[in-house]
C-alpha positions as CSV (number, residue, x, y, z in Angstrom):
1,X,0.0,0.0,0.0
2,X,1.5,3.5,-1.0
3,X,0.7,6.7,1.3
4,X,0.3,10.3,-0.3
5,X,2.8,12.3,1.0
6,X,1.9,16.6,1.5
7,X,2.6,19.8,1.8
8,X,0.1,21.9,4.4
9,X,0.1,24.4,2.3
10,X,-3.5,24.4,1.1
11,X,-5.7,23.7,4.3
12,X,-9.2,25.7,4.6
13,X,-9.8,27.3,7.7
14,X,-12.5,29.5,8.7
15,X,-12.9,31.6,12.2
16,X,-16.3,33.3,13.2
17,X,-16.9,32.8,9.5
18,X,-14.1,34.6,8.3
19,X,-11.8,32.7,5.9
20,X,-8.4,32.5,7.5
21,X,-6.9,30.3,5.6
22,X,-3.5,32.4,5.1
23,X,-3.3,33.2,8.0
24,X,-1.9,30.4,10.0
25,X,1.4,29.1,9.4
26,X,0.6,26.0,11.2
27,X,-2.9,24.3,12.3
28,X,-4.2,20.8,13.6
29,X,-6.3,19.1,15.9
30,X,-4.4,17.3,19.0
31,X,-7.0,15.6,21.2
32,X,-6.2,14.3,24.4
33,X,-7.5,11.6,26.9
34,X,-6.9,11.9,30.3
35,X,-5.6,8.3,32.2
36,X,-7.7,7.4,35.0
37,X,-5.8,5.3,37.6
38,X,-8.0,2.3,38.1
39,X,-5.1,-0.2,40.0
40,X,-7.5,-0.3,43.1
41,X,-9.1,-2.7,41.1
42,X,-6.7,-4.7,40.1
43,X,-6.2,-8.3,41.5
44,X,-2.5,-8.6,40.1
45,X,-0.9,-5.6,42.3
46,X,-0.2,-3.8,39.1
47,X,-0.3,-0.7,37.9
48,X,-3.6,0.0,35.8
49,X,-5.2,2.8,33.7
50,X,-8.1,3.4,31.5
51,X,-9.0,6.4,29.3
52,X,-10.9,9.0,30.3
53,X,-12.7,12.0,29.3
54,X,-11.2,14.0,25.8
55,X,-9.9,17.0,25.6
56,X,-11.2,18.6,22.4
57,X,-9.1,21.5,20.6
58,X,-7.8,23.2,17.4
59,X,-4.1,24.9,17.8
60,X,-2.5,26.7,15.4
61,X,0.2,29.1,15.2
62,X,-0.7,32.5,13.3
63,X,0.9,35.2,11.6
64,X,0.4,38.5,13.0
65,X,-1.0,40.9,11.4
66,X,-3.3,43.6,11.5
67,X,-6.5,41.5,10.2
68,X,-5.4,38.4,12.5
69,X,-5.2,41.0,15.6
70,X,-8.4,42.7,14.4
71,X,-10.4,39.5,14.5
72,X,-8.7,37.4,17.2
73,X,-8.3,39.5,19.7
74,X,-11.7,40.4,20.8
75,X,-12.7,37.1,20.2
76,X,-10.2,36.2,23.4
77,X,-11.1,39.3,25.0
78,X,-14.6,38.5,25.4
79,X,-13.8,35.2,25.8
80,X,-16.7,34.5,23.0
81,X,-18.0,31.4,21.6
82,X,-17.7,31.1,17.6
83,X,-17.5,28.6,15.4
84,X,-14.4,27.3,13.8
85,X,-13.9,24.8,10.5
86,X,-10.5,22.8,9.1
87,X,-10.5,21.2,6.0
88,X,-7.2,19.6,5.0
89,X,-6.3,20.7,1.6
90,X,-10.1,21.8,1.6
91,X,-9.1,24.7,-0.9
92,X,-7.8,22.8,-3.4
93,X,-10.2,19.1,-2.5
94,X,-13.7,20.4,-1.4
95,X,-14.4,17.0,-1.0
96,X,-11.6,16.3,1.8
97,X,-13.1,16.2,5.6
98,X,-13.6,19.3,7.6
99,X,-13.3,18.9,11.2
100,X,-15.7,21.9,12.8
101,X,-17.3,22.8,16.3
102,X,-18.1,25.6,18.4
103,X,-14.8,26.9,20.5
104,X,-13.2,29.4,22.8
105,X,-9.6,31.1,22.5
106,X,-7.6,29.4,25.2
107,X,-4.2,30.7,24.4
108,X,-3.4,34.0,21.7
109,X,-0.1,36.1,23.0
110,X,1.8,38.0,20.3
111,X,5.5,38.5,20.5
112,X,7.9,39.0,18.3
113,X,11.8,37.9,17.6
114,X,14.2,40.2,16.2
115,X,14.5,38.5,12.2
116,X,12.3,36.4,12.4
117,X,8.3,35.9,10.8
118,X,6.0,37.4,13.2
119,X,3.4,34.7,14.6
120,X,2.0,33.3,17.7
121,X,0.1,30.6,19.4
122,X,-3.4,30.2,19.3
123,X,-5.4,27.3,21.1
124,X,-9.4,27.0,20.5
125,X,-10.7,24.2,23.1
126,X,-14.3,23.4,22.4
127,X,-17.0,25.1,23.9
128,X,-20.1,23.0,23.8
129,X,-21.5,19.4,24.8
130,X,-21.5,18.6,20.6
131,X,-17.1,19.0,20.7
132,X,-15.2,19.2,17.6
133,X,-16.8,16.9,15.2
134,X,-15.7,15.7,11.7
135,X,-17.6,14.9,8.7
136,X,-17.8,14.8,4.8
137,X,-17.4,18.7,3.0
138,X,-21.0,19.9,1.7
């Protein structure tokens, strides 16, 4: 079996409706599970987890610029809710997944570093009961 190999270079991603696909010079989805200690269970004496509840969130690292500020920033402020989509490659394959869900901005903190691109972290955790779902494009 051969795997297709890419460049992120052409992922769609939309904030509050706004397409913001330039803007990021990196994006994803890491979910977590927490481990729940369960040994007091455990007949053998050993050592024992289980999975536990997910932690659901979008990170990305953005350039800054004006327009990024303009719309990030009092979306942190206010700590609103607002909707956020991915679609890998979506803007070249509007067929490919998108990966979508209601959100707050955890994490947005501008700096900058003499010579280098301007950017900063960003981390949207979900913000609803529904999480960050995944489905075919429409």
């Amino acid at each position: 079996m051969s795997f297709a190999k890419s460049i992120a270079l052409h992922d769609k991603i939309t904030i509050d409706h706004e397409d913001m696909s330039n803007a990021f010079r990196s994006f994803g989805q890491p979910n977590s599970k927490t481990q729940e200690d369960v040994s007091g269970f455990s007949v053998t004496g050993r050592n024992e987890t289980l999975p536990g509840a997910i932690t659901q969130s979008f990170e990305g690292e953005a350039f800054y610029t004006p327009e990024t500020y303009s719309l990030l920033k009092p979306l942190f402020d206010n700590s609103t809710i607002f909707e956020i989509t991915w679609q890998p490659d979506g803007l070249v394959d509007a067929s490919r997944e998108v990966y979508y869900g209601n959100v707050t901005m955890y994490e947005f903190g501008p700096s900058v570093t003499r010579g280098s691109v301007e950017v900063f972290p960003c981390t949207f955790m979900a913000a609803d009961e529904n999480g960050i779902q995944s489905g075919a494009a429409t």
